[in-house]
C-alpha positions in Angstrom: 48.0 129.3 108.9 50.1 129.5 111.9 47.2 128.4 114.3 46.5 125.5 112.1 50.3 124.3 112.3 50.0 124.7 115.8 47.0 123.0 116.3 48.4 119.9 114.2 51.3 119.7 116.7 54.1 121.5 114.6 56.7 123.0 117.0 56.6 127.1 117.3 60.4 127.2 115.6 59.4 125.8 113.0 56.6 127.7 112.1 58.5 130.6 112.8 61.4 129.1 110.1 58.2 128.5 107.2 56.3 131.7 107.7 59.8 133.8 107.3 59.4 135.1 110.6 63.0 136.5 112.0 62.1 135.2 115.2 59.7 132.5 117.6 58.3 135.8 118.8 57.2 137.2 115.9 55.6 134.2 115.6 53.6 134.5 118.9 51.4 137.3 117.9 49.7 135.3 115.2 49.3 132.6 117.2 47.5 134.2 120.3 44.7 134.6 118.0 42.4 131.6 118.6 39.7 130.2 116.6 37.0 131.1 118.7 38.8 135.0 118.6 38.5 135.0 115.0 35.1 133.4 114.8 33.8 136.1 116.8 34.9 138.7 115.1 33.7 137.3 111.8 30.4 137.8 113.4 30.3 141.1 113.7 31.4 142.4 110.1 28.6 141.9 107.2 29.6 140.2 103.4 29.9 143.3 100.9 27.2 144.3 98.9 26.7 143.6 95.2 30.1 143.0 93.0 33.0 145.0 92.9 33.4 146.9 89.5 35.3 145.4 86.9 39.5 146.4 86.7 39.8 148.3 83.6 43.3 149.4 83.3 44.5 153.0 81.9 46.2 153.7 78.2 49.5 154.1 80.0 49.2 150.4 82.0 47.9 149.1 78.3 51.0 150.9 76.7 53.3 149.5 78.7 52.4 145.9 79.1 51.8 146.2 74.9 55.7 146.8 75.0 56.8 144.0 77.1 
């Protein structure tokens, strides 16, 4: 998000002041990533396999929420 800010022309300190950041410089790391960085490494990992199983929560999570 911060690279697309950037890239539209929003000013660093006020990036920094809408992502919560306590600082311009904790800003700065997110935004030394470019495109192109994270394009590349998108192409090297592979989609996951199959689906994921199916959440099925536990009697105490069940019991719990029951009593909420």
């Amino acid at each position: 998000m911060a690279m697309d800010l950037l890239q539209a022309g929003v000013d660093r300190s006020v990036i920094a002041l809408w992502l919560g950041h306590e600082s311009v410089e904790t800003t700065q790391l997110y935004l030394e990533a470019t495109l192109a960085m994270k394009e590349k490494a998108l192409a090297k990992i592979s989609a996951p396999q199959g689906r994921p199983p199916r959440f099925k929560p536990g009697d105490r999570l069940l019991a719990f929420l029951n009593n909420l």
